[in-house]
ChimeraX commands (.cxc) that place a marker at each C-alpha (Angstrom):
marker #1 position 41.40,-0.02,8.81 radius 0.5
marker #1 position 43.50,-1.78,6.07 radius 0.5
marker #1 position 40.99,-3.85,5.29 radius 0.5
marker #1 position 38.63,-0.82,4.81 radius 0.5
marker #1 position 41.32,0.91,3.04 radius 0.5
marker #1 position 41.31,-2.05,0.48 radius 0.5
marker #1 position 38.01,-1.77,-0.35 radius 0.5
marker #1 position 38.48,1.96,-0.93 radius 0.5
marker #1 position 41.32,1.26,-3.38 radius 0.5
marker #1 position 39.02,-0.66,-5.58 radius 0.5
marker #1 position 36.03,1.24,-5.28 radius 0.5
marker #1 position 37.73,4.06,-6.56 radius 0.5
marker #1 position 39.63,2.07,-9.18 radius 0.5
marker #1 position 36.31,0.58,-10.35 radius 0.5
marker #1 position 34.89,4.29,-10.32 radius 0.5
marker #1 position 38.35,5.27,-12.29 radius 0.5
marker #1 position 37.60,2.59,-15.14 radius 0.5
marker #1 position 34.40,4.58,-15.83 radius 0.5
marker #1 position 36.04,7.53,-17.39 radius 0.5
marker #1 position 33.55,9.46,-15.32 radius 0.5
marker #1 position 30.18,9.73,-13.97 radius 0.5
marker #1 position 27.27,10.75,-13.10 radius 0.5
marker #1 position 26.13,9.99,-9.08 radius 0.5
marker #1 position 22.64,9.79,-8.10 radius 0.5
marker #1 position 23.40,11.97,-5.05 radius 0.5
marker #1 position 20.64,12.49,-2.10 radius 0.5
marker #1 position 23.30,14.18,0.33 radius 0.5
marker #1 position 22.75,10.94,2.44 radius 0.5
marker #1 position 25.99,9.07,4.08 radius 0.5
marker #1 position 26.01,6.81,1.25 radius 0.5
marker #1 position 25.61,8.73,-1.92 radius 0.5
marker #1 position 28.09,11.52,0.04 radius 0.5
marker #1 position 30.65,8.71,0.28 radius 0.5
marker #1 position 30.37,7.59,-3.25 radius 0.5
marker #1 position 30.45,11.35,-4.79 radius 0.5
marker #1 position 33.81,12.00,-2.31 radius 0.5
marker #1 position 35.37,8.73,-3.84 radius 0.5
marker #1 position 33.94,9.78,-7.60 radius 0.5
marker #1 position 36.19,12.53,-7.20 radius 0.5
marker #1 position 38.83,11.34,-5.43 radius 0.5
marker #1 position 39.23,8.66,-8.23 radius 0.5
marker #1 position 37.99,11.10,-11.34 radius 0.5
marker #1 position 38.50,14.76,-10.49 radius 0.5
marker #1 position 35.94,17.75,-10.64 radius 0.5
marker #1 position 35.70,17.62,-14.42 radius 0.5
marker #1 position 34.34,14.14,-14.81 radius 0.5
marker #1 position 31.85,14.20,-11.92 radius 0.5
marker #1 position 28.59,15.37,-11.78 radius 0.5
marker #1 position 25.44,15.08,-9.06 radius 0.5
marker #1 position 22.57,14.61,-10.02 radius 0.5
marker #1 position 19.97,15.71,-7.29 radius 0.5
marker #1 position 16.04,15.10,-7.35 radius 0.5
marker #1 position 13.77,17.22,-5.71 radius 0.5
marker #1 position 10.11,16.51,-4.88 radius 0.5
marker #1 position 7.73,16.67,-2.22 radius 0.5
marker #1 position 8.57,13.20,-0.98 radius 0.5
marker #1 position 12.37,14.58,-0.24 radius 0.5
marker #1 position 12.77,16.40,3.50 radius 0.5
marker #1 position 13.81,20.13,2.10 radius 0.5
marker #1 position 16.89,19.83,5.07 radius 0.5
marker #1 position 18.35,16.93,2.98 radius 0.5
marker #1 position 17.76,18.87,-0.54 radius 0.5
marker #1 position 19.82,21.80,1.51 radius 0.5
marker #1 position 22.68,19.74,3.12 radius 0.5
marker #1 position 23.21,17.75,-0.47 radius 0.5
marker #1 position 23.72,21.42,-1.89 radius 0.5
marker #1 position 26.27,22.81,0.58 radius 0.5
marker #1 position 28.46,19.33,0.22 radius 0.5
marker #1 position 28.64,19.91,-3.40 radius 0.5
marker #1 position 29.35,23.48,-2.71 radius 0.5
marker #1 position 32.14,22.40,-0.39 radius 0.5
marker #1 position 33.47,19.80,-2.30 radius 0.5
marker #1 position 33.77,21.68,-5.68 radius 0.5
marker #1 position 31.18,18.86,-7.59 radius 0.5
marker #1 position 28.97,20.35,-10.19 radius 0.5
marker #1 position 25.54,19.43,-9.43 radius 0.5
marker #1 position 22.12,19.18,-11.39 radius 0.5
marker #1 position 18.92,19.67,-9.05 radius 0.5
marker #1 position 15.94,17.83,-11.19 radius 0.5
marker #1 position 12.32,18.55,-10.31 radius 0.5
marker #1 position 10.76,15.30,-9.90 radius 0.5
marker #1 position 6.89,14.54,-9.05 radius 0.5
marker #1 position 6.27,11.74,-7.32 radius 0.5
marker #1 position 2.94,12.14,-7.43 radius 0.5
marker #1 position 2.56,11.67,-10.78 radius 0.5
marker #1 position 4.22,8.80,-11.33 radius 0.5
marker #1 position 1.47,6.24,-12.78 radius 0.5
marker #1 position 0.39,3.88,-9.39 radius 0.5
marker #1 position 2.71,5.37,-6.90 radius 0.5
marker #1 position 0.10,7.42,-4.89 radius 0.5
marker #1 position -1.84,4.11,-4.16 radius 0.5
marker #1 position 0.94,3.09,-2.33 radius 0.5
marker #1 position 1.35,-0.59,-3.18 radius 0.5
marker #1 position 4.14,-3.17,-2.06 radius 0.5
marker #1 position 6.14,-2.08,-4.99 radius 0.5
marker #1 position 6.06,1.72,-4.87 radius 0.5
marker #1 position 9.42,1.98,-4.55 radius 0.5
marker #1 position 10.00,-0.19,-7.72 radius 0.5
marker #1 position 7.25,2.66,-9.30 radius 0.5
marker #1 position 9.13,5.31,-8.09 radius 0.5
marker #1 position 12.82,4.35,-8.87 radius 0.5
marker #1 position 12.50,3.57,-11.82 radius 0.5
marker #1 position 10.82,6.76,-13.01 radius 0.5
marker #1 position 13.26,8.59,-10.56 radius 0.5
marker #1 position 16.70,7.24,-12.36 radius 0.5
marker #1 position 15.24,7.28,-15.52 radius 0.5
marker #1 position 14.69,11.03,-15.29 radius 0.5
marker #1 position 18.20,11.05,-13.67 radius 0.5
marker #1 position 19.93,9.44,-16.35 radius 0.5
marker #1 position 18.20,10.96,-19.15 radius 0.5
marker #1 position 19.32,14.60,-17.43 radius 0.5
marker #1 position 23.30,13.15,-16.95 radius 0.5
marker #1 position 22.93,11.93,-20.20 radius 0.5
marker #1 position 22.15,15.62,-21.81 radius 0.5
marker #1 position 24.93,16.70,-19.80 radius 0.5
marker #1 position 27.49,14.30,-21.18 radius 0.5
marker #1 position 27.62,11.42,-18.98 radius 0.5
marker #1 position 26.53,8.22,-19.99 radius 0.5
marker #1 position 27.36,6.17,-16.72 radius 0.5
marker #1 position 25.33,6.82,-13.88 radius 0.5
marker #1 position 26.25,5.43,-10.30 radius 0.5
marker #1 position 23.76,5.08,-7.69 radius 0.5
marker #1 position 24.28,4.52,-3.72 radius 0.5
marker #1 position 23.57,1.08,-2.45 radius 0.5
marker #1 position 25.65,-0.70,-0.12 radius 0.5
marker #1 position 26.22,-4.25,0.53 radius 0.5
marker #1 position 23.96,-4.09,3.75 radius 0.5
marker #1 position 20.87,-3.29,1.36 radius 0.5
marker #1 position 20.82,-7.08,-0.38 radius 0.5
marker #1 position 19.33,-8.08,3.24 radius 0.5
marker #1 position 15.97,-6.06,3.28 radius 0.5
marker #1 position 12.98,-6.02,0.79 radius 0.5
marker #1 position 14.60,-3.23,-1.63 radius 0.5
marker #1 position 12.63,-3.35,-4.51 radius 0.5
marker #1 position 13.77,-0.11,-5.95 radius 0.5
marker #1 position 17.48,-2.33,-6.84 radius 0.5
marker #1 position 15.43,-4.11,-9.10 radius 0.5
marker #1 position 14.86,-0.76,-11.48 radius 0.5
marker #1 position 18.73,-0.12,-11.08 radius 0.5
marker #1 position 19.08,-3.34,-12.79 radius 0.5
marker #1 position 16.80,-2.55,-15.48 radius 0.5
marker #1 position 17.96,0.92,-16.46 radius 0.5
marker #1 position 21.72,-0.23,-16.44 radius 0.5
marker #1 position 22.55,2.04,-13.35 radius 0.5
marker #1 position 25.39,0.56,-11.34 radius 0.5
marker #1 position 26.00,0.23,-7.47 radius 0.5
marker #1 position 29.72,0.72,-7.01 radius 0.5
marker #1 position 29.76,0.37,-3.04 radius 0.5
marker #1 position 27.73,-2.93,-3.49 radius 0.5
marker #1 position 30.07,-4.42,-5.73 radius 0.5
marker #1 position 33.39,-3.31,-3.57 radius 0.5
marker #1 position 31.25,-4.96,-0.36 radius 0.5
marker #1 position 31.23,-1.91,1.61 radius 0.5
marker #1 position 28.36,-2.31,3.91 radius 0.5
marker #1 position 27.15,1.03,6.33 radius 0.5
marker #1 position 29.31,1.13,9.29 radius 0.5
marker #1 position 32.26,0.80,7.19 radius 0.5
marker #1 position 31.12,3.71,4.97 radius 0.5
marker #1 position 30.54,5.84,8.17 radius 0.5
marker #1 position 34.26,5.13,9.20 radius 0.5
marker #1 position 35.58,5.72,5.96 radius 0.5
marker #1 position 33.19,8.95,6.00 radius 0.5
marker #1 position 34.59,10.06,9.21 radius 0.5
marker #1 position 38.59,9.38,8.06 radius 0.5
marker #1 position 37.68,11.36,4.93 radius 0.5
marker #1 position 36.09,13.77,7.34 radius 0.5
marker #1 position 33.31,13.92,5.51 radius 0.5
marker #1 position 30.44,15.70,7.78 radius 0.5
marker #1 position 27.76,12.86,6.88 radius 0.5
marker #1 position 29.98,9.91,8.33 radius 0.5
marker #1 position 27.42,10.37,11.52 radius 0.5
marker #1 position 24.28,12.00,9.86 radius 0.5
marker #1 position 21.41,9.68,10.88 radius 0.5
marker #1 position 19.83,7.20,8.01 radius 0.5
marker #1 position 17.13,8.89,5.65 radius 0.5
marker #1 position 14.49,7.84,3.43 radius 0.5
marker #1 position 11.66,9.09,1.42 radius 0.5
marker #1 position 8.76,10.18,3.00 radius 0.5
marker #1 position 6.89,8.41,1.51 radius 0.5
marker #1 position 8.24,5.69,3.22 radius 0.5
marker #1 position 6.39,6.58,6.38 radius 0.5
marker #1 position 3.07,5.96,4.99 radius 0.5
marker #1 position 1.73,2.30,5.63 radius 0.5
marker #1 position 1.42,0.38,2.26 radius 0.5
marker #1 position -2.22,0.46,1.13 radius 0.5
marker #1 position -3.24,4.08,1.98 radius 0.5
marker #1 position -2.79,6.73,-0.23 radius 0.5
marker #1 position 0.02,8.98,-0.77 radius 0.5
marker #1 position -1.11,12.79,-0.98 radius 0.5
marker #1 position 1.02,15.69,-0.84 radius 0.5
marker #1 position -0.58,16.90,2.59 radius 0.5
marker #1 position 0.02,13.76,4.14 radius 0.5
marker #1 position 3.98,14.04,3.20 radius 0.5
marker #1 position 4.01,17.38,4.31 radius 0.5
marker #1 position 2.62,16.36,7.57 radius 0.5
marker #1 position 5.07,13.74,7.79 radius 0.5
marker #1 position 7.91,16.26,7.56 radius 0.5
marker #1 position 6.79,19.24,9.94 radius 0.5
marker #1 position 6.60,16.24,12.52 radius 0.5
marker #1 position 9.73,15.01,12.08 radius 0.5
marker #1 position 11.45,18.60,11.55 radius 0.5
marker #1 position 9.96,19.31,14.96 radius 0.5
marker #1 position 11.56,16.88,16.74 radius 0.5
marker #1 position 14.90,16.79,15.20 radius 0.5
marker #1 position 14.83,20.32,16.30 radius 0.5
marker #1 position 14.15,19.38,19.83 radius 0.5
marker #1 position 17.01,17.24,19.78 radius 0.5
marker #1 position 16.17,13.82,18.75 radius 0.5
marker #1 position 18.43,12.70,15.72 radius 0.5
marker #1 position 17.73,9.32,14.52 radius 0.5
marker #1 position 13.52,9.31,14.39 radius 0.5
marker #1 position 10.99,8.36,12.20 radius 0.5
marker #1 position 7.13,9.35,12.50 radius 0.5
marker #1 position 4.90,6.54,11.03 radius 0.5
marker #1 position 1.65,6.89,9.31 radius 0.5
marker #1 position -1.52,4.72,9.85 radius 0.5
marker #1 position -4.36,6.83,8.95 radius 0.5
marker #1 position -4.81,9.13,11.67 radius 0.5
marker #1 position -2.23,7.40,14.16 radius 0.5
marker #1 position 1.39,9.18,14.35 radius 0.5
marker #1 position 3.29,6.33,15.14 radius 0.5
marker #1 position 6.48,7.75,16.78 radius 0.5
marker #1 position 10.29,5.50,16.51 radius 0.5
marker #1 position 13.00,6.45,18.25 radius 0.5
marker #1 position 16.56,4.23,19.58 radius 0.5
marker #1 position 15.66,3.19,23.10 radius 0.5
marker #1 position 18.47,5.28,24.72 radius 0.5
marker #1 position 16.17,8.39,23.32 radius 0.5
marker #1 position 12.81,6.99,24.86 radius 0.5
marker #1 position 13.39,8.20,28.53 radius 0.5
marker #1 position 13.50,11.91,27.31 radius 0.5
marker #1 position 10.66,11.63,25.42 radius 0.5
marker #1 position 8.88,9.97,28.02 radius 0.5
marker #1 position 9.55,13.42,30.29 radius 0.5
marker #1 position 6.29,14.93,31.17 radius 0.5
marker #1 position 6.40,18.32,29.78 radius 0.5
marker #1 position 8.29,17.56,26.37 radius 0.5
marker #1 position 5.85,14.34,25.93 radius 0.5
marker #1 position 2.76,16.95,26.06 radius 0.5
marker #1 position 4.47,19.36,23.65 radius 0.5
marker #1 position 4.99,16.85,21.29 radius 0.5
marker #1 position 1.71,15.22,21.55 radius 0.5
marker #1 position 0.09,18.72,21.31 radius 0.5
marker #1 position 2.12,18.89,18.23 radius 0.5
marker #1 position 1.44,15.97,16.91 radius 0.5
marker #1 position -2.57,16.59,17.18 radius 0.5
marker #1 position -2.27,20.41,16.14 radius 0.5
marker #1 position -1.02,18.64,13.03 radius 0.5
marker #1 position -4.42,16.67,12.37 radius 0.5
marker #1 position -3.36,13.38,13.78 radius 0.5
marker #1 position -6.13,11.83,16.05 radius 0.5
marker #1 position -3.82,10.02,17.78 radius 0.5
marker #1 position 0.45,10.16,18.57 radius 0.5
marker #1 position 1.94,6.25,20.52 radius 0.5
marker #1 position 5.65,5.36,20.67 radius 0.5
marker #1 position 6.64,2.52,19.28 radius 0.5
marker #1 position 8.50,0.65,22.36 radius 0.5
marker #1 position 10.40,-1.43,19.76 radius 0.5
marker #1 position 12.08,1.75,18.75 radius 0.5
marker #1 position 13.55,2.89,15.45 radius 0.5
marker #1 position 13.85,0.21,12.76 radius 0.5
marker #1 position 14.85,0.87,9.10 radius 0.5
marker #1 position 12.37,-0.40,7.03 radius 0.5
marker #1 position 9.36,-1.45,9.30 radius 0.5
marker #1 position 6.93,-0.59,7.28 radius 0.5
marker #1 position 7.42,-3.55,5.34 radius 0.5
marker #1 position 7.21,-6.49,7.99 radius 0.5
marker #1 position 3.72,-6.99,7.21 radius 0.5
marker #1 position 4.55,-7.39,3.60 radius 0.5
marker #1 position 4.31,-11.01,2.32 radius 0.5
marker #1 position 5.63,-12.93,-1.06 radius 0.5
marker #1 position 8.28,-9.91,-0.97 radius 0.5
marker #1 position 10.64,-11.84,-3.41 radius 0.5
marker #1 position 7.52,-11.77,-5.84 radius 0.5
marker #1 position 7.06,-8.31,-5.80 radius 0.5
marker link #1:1,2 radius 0.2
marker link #1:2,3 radius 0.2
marker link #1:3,4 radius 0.2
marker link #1:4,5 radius 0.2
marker link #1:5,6 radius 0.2
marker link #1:6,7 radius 0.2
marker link #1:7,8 radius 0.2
marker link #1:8,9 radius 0.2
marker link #1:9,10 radius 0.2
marker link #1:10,11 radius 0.2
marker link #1:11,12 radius 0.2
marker link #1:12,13 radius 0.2
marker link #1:13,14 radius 0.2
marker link #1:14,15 radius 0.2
marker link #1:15,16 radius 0.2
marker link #1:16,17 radius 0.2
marker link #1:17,18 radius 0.2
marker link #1:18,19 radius 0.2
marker link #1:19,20 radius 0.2
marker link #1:20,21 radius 0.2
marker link #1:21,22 radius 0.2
marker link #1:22,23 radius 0.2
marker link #1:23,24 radius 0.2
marker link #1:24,25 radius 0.2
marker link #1:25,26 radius 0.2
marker link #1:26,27 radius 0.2
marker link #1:27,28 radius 0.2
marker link #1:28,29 radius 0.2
marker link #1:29,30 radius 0.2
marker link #1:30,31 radius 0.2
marker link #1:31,32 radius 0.2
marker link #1:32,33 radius 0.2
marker link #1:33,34 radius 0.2
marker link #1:34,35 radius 0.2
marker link #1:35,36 radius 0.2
marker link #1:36,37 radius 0.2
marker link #1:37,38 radius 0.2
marker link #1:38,39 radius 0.2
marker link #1:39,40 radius 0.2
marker link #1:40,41 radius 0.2
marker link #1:41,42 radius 0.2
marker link #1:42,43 radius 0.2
marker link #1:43,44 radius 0.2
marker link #1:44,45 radius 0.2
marker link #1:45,46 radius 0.2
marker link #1:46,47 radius 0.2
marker link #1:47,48 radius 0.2
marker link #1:48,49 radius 0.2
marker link #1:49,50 radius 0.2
marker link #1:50,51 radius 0.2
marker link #1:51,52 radius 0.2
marker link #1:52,53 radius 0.2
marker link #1:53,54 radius 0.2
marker link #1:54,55 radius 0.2
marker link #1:55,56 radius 0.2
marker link #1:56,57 radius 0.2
marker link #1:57,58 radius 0.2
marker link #1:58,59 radius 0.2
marker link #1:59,60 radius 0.2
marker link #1:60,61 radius 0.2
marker link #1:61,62 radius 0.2
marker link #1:62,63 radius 0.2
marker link #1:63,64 radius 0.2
marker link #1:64,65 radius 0.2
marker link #1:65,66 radius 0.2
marker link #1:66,67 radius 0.2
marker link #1:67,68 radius 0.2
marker link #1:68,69 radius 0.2
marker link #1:69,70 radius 0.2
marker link #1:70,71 radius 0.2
marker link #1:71,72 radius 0.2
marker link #1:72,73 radius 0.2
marker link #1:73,74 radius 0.2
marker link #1:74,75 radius 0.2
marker link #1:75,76 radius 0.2
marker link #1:76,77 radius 0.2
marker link #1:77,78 radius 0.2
marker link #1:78,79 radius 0.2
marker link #1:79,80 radius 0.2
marker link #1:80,81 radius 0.2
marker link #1:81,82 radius 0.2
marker link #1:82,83 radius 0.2
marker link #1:83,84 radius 0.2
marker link #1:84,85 radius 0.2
marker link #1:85,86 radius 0.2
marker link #1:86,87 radius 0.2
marker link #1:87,88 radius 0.2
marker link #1:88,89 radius 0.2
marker link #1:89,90 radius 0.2
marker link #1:90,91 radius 0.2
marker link #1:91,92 radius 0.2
marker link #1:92,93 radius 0.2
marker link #1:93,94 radius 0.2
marker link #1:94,95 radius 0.2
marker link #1:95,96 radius 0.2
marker link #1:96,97 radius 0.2
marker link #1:97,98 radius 0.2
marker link #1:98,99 radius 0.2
marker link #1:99,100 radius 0.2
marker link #1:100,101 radius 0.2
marker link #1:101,102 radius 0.2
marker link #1:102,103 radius 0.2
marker link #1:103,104 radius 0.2
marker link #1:104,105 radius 0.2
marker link #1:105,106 radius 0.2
marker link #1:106,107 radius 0.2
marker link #1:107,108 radius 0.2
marker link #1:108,109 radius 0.2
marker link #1:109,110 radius 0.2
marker link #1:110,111 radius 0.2
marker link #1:111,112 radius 0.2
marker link #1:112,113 radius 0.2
marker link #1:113,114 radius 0.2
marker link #1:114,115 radius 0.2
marker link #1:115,116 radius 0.2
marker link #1:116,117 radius 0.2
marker link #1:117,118 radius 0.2
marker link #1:118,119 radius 0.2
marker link #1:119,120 radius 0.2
marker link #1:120,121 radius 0.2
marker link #1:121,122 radius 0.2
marker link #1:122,123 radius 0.2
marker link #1:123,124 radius 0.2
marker link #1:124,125 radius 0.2
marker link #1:125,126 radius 0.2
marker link #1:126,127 radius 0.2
marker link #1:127,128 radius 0.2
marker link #1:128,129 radius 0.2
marker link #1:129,130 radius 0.2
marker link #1:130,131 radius 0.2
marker link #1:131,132 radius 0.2
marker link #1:132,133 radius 0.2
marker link #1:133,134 radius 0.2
marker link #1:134,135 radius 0.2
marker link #1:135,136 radius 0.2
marker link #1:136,137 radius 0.2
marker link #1:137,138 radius 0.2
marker link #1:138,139 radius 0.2
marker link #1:139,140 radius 0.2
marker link #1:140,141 radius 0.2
marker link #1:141,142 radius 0.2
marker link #1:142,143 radius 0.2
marker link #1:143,144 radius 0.2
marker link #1:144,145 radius 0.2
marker link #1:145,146 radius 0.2
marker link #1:146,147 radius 0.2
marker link #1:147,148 radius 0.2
marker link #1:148,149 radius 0.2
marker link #1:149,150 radius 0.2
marker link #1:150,151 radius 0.2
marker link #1:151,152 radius 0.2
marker link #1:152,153 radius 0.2
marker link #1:153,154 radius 0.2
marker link #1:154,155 radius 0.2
marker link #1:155,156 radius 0.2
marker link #1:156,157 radius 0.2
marker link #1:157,158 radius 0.2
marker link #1:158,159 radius 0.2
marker link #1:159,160 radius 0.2
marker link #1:160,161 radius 0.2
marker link #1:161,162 radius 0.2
marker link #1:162,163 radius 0.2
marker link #1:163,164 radius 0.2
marker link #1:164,165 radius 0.2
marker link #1:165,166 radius 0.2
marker link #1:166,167 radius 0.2
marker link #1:167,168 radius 0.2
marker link #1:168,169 radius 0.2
marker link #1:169,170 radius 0.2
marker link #1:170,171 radius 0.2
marker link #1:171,172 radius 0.2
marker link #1:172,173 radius 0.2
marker link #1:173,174 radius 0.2
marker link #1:174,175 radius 0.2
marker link #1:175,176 radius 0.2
marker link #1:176,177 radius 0.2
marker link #1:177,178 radius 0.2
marker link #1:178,179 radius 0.2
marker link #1:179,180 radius 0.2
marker link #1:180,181 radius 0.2
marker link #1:181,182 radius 0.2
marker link #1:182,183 radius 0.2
marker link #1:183,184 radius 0.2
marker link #1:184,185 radius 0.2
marker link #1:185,186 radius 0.2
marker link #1:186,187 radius 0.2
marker link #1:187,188 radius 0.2
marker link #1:188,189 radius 0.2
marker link #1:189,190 radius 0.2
marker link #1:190,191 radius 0.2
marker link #1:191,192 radius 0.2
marker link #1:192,193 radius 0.2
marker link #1:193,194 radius 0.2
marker link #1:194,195 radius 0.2
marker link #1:195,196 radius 0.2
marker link #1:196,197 radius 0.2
marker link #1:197,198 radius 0.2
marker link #1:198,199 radius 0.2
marker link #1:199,200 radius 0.2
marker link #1:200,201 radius 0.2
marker link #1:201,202 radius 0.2
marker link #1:202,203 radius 0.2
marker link #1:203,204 radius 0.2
marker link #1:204,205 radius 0.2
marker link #1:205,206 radius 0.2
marker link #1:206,207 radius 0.2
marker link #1:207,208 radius 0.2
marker link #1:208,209 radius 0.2
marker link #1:209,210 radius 0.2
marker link #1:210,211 radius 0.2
marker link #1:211,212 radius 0.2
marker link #1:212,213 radius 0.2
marker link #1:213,214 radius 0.2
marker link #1:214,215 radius 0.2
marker link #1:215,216 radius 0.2
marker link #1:216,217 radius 0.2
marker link #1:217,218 radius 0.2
marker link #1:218,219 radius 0.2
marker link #1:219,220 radius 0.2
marker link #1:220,221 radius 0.2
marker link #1:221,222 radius 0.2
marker link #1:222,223 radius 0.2
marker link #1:223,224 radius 0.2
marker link #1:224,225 radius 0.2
marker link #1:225,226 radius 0.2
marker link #1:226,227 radius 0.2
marker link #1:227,228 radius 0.2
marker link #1:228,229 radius 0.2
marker link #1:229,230 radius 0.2
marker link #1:230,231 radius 0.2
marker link #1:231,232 radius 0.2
marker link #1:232,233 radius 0.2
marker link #1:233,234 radius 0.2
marker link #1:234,235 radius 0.2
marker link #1:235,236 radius 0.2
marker link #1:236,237 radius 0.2
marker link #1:237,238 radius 0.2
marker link #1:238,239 radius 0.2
marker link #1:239,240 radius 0.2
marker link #1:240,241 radius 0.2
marker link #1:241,242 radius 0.2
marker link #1:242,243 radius 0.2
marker link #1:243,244 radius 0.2
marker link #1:244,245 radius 0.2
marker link #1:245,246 radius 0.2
marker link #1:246,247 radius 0.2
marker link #1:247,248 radius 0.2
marker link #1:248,249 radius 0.2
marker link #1:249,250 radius 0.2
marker link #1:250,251 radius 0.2
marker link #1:251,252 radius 0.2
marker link #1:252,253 radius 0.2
marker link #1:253,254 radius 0.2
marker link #1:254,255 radius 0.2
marker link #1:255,256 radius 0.2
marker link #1:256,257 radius 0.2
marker link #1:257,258 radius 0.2
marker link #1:258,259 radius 0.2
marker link #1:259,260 radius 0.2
marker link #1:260,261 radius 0.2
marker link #1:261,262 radius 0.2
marker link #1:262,263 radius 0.2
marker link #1:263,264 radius 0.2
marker link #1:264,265 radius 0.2
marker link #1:265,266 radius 0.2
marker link #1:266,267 radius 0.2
marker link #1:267,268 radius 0.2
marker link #1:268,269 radius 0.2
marker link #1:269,270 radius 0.2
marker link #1:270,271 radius 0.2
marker link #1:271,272 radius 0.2
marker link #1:272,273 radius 0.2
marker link #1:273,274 radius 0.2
marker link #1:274,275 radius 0.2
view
């Protein structure tokens, strides 16, 4: 815990050298952490959060990033954001996330920027330099910076710091986009996200916490830890999911047996460092 300790010392004096900031905040463990240190190390008056909202963000994570700020005493900006219309994204190509990023922090900074911050801080950790992330390349480009990167903090150690803090994300399970869910090639359209997220509400509300639902065409490819896969596997609750899932409009609903795994989506991908 010293060690960890360390590394919160510096990430809050790099934050402190800022003057203040402006945090990219999704209500996700990591951007949580980073606004809690933002004002830890600046105070109420030189923070602000700066919250997108779109259809490719689950409403539940629009409504916990709220009530932190609420709790926390942050200021925060919620910015409409269409997805949709960024130019490409909806074909859903290796590098939509590069598409959408920048587009998305662009918007972001240009909305801190009319609210008097010129440094915006975003929420990658050190853990994210070992997947395809090509979204970090359009943090480079619009001159956003990565504070938890650059202290090292990778995601278990910002889930203990979390918890110390008592933060009430240091256990929430990981989140992305829902977009995210949609295999690379096949178009993005507003029903298919919304699909996406009545399948995966459903389920967190019977319980299961860490989940994603995949998308290939008309297959609802479901990924859950292992430990989770017996109860699934019940007969009753595996009918009233697959019911579910094909009330929804999928043709088909399989578990994945190799369970949840961040990023999956792109181990087909190939030449990633090229894209």
């Amino acid at each position: 815990m010293d060690r960890l300790q360390e590394k919160y010392e510096r990430l809050k004096a790099d934050l402190r050298a800022l003057g203040g900031a402006a945090v990219a905040f999704s209500g996700g463990v990591d951007s949580s952490f980073l606004l809690r240190a933002a004002l830890d190390a600046l105070g109420a008056e030189r923070v602000l959060a700066v919250t997108a909202a779109g259809r490719v963000f689950p409403r539940r994570e629009g409504e916990d990033a709220a009530a932190l700020c609420r709790a926390l005493g942050v200021r925060q900006a919620v910015v409409p954001f269409d997805n949709l219309a960024v130019e490409g994204f909806a074909a859903n190509p290796a590098n939509r996330c590069y598409l959408c990023k920048r587009a998305l922090l662009g918007k972001l900074i240009e909305v801190a920027r009319a609210a008097g911050f010129e440094t915006v801080v975003e929420g990658s950790n050190a853990d994210d330099e070992g997947d395809y992330r090509p979204g970090m390349r359009a943090v480079a480009e619009l001159g956003a910076l990565s504070p938890l990167r650059a202290a090292g903090l990778e995601k278990a150690e910002i889930r203990t710091l979390s918890r110390a803090l008592g933060l009430p994300t240091w256990d929430k399970p990981s989140c992305a986009c829902l977009a995210s869910r949609i295999a690379y090639g096949e178009a993005i359209t507003a029903e298919k996200l919304a699909r996406v997220e009545r399948a995966e509400r459903r389920l967190a509300e019977l319980g299961f916490r860490q989940l994603r639902v995949r998308v290939h065409g008309n297959l609802a490819r479901v990924e859950l830890p292992p430990e989770d896969m017996p109860r699934l596997l019940d007969p009753a609750l595996r009918a009233e999911i697959g019911a579910f899932l094909l009330g929804l409009g999928f043709d088909y609903a399989a578990l994945d047996l190799a369970g949840y795994r961040t990023g999956s989506m792109n181990l087909g991908l190939k030449d990633k460092a090229e894209l």
